[in-house]
N, C-alpha and C positions, 0 to 999 in steps of 0.2 A: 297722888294728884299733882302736885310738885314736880315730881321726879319726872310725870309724863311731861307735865310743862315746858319742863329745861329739856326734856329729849326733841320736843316738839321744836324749840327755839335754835336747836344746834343743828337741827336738819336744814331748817331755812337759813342759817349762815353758810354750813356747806353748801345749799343752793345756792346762793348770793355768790359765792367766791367761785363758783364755775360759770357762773353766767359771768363775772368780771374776765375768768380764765380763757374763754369761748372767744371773747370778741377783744381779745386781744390786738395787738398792731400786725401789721403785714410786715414779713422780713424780706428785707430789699434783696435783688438779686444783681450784683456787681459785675459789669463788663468786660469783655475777652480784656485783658493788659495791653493784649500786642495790636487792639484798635481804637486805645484808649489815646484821645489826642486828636482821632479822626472818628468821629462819629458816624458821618454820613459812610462808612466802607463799612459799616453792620448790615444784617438784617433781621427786619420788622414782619413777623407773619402777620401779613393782614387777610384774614379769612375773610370770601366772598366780596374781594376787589375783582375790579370789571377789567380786564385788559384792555387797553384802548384798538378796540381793533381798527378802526381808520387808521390807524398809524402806518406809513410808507416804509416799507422794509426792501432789500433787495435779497433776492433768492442766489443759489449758487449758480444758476443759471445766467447771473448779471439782471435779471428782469425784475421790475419795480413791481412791488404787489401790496397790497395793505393786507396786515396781520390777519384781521378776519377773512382772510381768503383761505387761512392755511385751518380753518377751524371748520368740521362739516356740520356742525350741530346736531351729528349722531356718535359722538364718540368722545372719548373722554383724552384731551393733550395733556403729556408729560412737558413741562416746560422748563427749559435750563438756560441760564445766562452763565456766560466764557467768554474768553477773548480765546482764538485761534494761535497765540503765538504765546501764549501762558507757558514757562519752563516747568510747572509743576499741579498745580491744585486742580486748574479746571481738565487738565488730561488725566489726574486720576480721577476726578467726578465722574468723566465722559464713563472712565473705562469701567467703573465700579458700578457705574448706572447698565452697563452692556453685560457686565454678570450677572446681576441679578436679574435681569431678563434674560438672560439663558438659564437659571435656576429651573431643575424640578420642577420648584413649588409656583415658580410664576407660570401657572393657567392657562393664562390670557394670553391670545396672538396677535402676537404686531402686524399693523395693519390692517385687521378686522378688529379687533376689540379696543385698541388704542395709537396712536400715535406720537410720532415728539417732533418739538419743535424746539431746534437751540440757536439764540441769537448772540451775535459777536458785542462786547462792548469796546474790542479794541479799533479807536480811531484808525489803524491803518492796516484793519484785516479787507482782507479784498476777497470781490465771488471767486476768485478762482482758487483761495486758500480755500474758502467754505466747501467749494467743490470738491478737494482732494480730501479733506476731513471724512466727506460726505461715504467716497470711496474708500474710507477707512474701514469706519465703523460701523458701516453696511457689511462690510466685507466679516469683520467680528463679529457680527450681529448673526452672519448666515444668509444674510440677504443680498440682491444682485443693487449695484450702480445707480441702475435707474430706476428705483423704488421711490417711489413718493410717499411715502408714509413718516418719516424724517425728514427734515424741511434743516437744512442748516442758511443761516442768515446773515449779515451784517444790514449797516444802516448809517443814515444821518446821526453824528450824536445828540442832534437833540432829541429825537426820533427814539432813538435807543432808552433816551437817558428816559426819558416820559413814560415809556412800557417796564423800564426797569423800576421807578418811584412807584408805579402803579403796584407792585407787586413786592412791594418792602425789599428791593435789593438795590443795595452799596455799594459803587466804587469809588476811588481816588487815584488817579494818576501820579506815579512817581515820575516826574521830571527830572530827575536826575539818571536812569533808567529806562526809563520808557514803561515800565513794567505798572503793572496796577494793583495796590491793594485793596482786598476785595473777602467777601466771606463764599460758601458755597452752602447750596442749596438747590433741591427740584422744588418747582410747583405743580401741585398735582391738580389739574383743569378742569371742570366740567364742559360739554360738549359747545357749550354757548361762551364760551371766555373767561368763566370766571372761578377765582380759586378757591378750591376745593378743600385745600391741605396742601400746607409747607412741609417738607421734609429739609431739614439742615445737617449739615456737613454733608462728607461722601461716601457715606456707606446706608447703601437701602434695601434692609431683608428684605429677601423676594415677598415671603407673605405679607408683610407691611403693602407692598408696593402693590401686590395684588389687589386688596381690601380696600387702598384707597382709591383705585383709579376705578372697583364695581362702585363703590362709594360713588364718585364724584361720576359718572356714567349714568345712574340715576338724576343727578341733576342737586344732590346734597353737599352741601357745607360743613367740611370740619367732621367729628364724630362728636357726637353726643353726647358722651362718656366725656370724654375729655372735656367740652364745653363745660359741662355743669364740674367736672374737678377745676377749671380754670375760675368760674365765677365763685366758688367755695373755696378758694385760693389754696386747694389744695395742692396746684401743680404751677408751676410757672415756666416762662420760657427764659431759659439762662443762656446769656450768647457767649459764654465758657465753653460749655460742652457743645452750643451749639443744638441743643433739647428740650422738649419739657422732662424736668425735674419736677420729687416732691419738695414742698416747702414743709420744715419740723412745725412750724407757726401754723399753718394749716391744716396739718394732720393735729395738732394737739389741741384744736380750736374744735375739729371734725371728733375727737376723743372727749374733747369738753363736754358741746350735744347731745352727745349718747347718752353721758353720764348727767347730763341737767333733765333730760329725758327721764331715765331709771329714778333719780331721785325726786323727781317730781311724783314719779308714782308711787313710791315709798309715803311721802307726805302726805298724800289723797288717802293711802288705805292707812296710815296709823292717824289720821283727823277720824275717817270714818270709824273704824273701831272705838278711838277716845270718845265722840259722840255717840257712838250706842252704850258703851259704857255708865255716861254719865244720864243718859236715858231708862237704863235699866233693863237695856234690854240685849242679851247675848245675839252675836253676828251669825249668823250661819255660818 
């Protein structure tokens, strides 16, 4: 009788100690080093931000156009922020983004299934840089000049800077340089402007790039999956890697669960047998 007592009582303190283990604290995730100092040159996924489409852009054609012209509300935009005259990061985005769309595994056709739109945030890029870009990576892509399914842009900086806050991306002007620190990142659109899914840094397996842009083509936010691992903090966005990562605190918190789960059922069926016991009566 005893014996069962104290087995009874040491199960509820090992419940006790996982339910404390469970909801433990959240472990903080530490910022890139090399943007530590400038903040605002991060970025922030903000799922299902609205891009401001009144916003005044100019085309590489030189013509004034507001954002949501470049949007048909049947397709889903790849969205990339660069400066034109970047020595390094946003031309290998551009180019990393131009393989993985010639990838195999990428599906989906440019220009009927999706399009992109990339805006300049360098103060002194002009339409006729966007132009030759334009002619670039059309050209890499397979595609002729005068394709309008890629849209390269510049703009007013405030213009710019407005659609860039909108969609959690950072720059900071080096004045000593001219150059801009900055992180990299697609935003992956739904067909109405708004984001769908950040992808960070600049490499995006084609099948990723697939799956998010049928994703965001239906008209959905984020993936699901990852939503509920973000609110169960089992994943977080580290602007290190520039990814969501697992957090050990949330997987061990997600392992705690399980185990407050099982042992909760263990204490239900040795209560219920201790009371048929003391009943007199054997359990089936």
């Amino acid at each position: 009788m005893f014996a069962r007592g104290r087995h009874f009582r040491t199960l509820l303190c090992s419940l006790g100690l996982l339910i404390l283990a469970a909801a433990g604290p959240v472990r903080a995730i530490l910022p890139d080093s090399s943007l530590q100092g400038t903040p605002s040159a991060g970025i922030t996924p903000r799922p299902d931000a609205q891009l401001p489409l009144d916003a005044a852009v100019v085309d590489e054609s030189g013509s004034t156009v507001k954002l949501g012209d470049l949007f048909d509300g049947k397709k889903p935009v790849i969205f990339t922020l660069v400066y034109y005259t970047c020595p390094n990061l946003c031309t290998e985005e551009l180019n990393h983004l131009v393989a993985s769309l010639k990838d195999p595994n990428m599906t989906l056709q440019f220009g009927t299934d999706y399009s992109i739109v990339t805006l300049s945030f360098g103060e002194k890029d002009t339409p006729g840089l966007a132009r030759a870009k334009k002619v670039n990576y059309l050209r890499a892509l397979g595609q002729t000049s005068r394709d309008y399914s890629w849209h390269f842009l510049t703009g007013q900086p405030d213009q710019v800077r407005r659609i860039a806050d909108a969609v959690g991306f950072g720059y900071v002007k080096n004045f000593a340089n001219g150059e801009y620190l900055h992180g990299s990142a697609i935003f992956i659109c739904t067909p109405q402007g708004r984001v769908s899914r950040t992808i960070p840094d600049t490499f995006y397996p084609a099948l990723e790039l697939r799956d998010s842009l049928v994703y965001a083509s239906q008209g959905h936010i984020g993936s699901p999956i990852l939503r509920a691992a973000r609110i169960c903090g089992l994943v977080a966005f580290n602007p290190a890697t520039g990814r969501y990562t697992p957090v050990a605190m949330g997987l061990m918190r997600a392992a705690g669960v399980v185990m407050v789960l099982f042992m909760s059922g263990l204490i239900l069926v040795y209560w219920w047998r201790d009371r048929h016991r003391q009943a007199g009566i054997k359990p089936a």
